[in-house]
N, C-alpha and C positions, 0 to 999 in steps of 0.2 A: 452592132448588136441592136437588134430590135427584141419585143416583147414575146418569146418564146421562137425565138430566130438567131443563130450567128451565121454571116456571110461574109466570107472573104472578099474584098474586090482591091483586085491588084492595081497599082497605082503605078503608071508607067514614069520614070524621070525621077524618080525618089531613093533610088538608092543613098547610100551612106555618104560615098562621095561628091554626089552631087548637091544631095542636102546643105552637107558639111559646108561645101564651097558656097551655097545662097545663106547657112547661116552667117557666116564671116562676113561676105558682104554686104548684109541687112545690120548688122551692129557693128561693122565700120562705117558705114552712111551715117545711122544716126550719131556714132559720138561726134563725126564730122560737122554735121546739121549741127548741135547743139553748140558746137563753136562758134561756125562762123556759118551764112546761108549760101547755098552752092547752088545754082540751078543743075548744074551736072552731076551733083550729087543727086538730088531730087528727083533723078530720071532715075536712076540706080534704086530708089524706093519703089518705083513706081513700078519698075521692070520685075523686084523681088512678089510685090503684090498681086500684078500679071501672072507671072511665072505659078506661085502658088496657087490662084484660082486656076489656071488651065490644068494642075497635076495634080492635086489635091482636092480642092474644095468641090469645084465644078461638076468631078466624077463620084464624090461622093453625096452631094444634094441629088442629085440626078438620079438616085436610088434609091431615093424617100421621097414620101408624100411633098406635093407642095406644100413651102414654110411648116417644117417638120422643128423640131423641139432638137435639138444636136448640143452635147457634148464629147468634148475634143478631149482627147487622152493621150497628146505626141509624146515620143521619145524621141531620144539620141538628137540631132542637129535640132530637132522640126522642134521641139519645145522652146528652141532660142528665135523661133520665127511666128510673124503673126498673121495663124489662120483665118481668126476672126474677123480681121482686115482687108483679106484677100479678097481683089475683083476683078472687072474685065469688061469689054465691052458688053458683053451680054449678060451680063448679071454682077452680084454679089453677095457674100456671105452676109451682110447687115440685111439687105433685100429679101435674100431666099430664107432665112431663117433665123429662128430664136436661137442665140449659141452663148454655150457659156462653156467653159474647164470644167474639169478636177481631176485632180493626182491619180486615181485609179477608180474602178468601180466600186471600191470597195466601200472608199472615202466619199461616193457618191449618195450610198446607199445610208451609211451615217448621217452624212449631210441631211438628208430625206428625214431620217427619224427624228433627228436633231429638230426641224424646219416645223414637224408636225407639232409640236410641244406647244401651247398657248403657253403664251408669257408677257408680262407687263413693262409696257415699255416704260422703260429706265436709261437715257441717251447720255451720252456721254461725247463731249464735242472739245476736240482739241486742235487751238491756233498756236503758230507760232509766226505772228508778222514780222518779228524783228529778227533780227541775227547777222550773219555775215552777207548775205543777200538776200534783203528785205524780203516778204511777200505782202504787199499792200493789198491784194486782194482775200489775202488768207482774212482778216479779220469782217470783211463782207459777208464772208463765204460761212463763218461761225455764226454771225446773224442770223441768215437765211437759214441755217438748218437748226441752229437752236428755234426762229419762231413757228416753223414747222413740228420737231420734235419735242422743245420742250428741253428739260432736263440740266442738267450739269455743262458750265462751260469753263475748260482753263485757255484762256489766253497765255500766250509767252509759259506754257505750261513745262516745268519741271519731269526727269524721266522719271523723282519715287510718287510724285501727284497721280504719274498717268498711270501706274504701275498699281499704285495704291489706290485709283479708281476702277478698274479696269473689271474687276469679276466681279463687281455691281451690275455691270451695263449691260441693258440689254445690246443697245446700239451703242455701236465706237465710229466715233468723225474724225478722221485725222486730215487736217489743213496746214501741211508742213512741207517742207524739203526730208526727199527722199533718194536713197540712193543705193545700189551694187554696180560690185564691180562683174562683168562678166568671167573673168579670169582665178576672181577669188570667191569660192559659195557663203563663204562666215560673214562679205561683207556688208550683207544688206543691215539695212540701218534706216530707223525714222531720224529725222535730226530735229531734236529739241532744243528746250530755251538754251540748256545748261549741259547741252552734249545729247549724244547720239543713244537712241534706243534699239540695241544690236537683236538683230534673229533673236539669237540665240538668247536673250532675256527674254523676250517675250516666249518660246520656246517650252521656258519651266513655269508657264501660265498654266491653270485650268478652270474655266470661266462658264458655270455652269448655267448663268443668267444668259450668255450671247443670242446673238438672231443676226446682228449685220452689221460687218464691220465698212466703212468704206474709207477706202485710201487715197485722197487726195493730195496726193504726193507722186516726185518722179518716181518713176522704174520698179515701182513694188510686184512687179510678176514679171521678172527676167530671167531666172534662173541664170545657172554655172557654167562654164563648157565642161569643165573639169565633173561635171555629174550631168551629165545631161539625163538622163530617167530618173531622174530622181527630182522631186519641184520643190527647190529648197530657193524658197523667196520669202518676202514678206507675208502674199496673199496668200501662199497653201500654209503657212505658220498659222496665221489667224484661224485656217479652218481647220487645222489641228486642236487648237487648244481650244476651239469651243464655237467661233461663230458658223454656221451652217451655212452663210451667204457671205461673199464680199467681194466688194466692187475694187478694182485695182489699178495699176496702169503698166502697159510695156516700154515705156520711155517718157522723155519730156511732156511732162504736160503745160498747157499756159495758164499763167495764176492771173489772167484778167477773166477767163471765159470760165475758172474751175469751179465759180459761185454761183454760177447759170446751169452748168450741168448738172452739179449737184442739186439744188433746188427742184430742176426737172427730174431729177430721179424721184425725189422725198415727193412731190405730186402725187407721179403716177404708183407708189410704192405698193397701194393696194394690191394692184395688176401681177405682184411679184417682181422680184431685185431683178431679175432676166428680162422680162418684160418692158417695164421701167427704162431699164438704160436702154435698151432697142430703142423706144420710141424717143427719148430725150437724145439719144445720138444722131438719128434720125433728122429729128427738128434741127439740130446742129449741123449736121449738112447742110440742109437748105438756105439756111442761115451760110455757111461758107463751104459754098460745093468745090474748090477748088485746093482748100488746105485740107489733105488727107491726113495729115500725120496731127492737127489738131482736133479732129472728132474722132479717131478712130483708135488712140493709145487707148483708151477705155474698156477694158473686158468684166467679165464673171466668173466668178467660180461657187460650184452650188447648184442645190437642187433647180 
């Protein structure tokens, strides 16, 4: 859909079945990866990446202006796989364009009215370094965007603190362990000082202050198999209940490099939350052109 335009363009290799089978195999890799490191797994990302730039991405940049403005709206398998990441010898989606999610156009268009609203920023920055496996860079990562931002920081932060801060905040920083399972939709979960901050609490939020949440934490835009059209994660929650922008992640992220990305976003933030991560993801390449799966877990969702 463009601006007083719909055009179908049929997408050869995409059917149900064949989706179905590259999504299986793109989230059996990575829970693989996050075990132990396989270079033969590694190929198996790298082919799913391939694979979606040639059937996907490729034929659909190709039909818009060069580095055009694109949001992604998959269903059924494709929402368990990362378009955004997709590339190929002759290009890619980070290259050809500005790309970000959202749940549907409708939640698009909210987003937008949402987005328009002047509002005072009011930031709200939450670490949790300690726990069952540490994150020594989480409390880094809470410097850097509090002396950029300003505002509110809870360290080793409680789930009724963050609960009890939360529709104050313009801005929300979450610097924690994150998690779902793909197999169960209810499981996604921040993991805080004193236990886990499920969906579905945050859920019965309504946070009329929001403007951008950002989730530095694992796996917060995974979605369920068991729903697949439907974006029931962390990151479409937040845009539910209020922020119009948030930065999220489709797997493992590394908590030495998540105080650098972050920082790079709050930089460029002027630019817009879309904008922003492109160019700081970007920089992260070139810095390590050879680990794909650590600059590229990073997406958008939002105007």
């Amino acid at each position: 859909m463009t601006p007083g335009r719909v055009e179908v363009l049929p997408l050869a290799g995409c059917g149900l079945r064949e989706t179905g089978d590259l999504a299986v195999e793109w989230q059996a890799a990575l829970l693989t990866l996050e075990r132990e490191w396989s270079m033969r797994v590694f190929r198996v990302v790298e082919r799913v990446l391939t694979t979606l730039w040639e059937r996907v991405a490729r034929p659909v940049l190709a039909a818009l202006p060069d580095e055009p403005r694109v949001w992604w709206i998959p269903t059924g398998p494709l929402a368990l796989l990362p378009v955004h990441a997709a590339l190929g010898d002759d290009g890619s989606v980070l290259d050809r364009s500005v790309s970000s999610y959202t749940p549907t156009l409708r939640d698009l268009a909210e987003a937008r009215r949402r987005a328009a609203v002047e509002r005072e920023v009011n930031a709200l920055v939450v670490a949790v370094p300690q726990g069952p496996v540490p994150l020594p860079g989480a409390a880094r990562e809470a410097r850097e965007v509090g002396r950029r931002l300003g505002g509110r920081s809870l360290l080793d932060a409680t789930v009724a603190e963050v609960v009890g801060a939360l529709p104050a905040a313009s801005h929300a920083h979450f610097a924690c362990h994150g998690a779902q399972d793909v197999l169960d939709p209810a499981s996604a979960r921040l993991i805080l000082h004193d236990g886990p901050l499920w969906l579905r609490d945050l859920a019965e939020l309504r946070l009329p202050a929001a403007r951008l949440a950002y989730l530095s934490a694992c796996r917060t835009a995974v979605g369920a198999l068991r729903l697949t059209d439907e974006a029931v994660h962390l990151a479409a929650t937040m845009q539910l209940i209020g922020f119009p922008e948030v930065v999220a992640t489709g797997w493992a992220v590394d908590d030495s490099l998540a105080a650098e990305i972050a920082a790079g976003v709050y930089d460029r933030l002027a630019a817009g939350g879309a904008v922003a991560l492109r160019e700081t993801i970007l920089a992260t390449r070139a810095a390590h052109p050879d680990d794909v799966l650590l600059w590229s877990a990073y997406l958008h969702l939002g105007p």
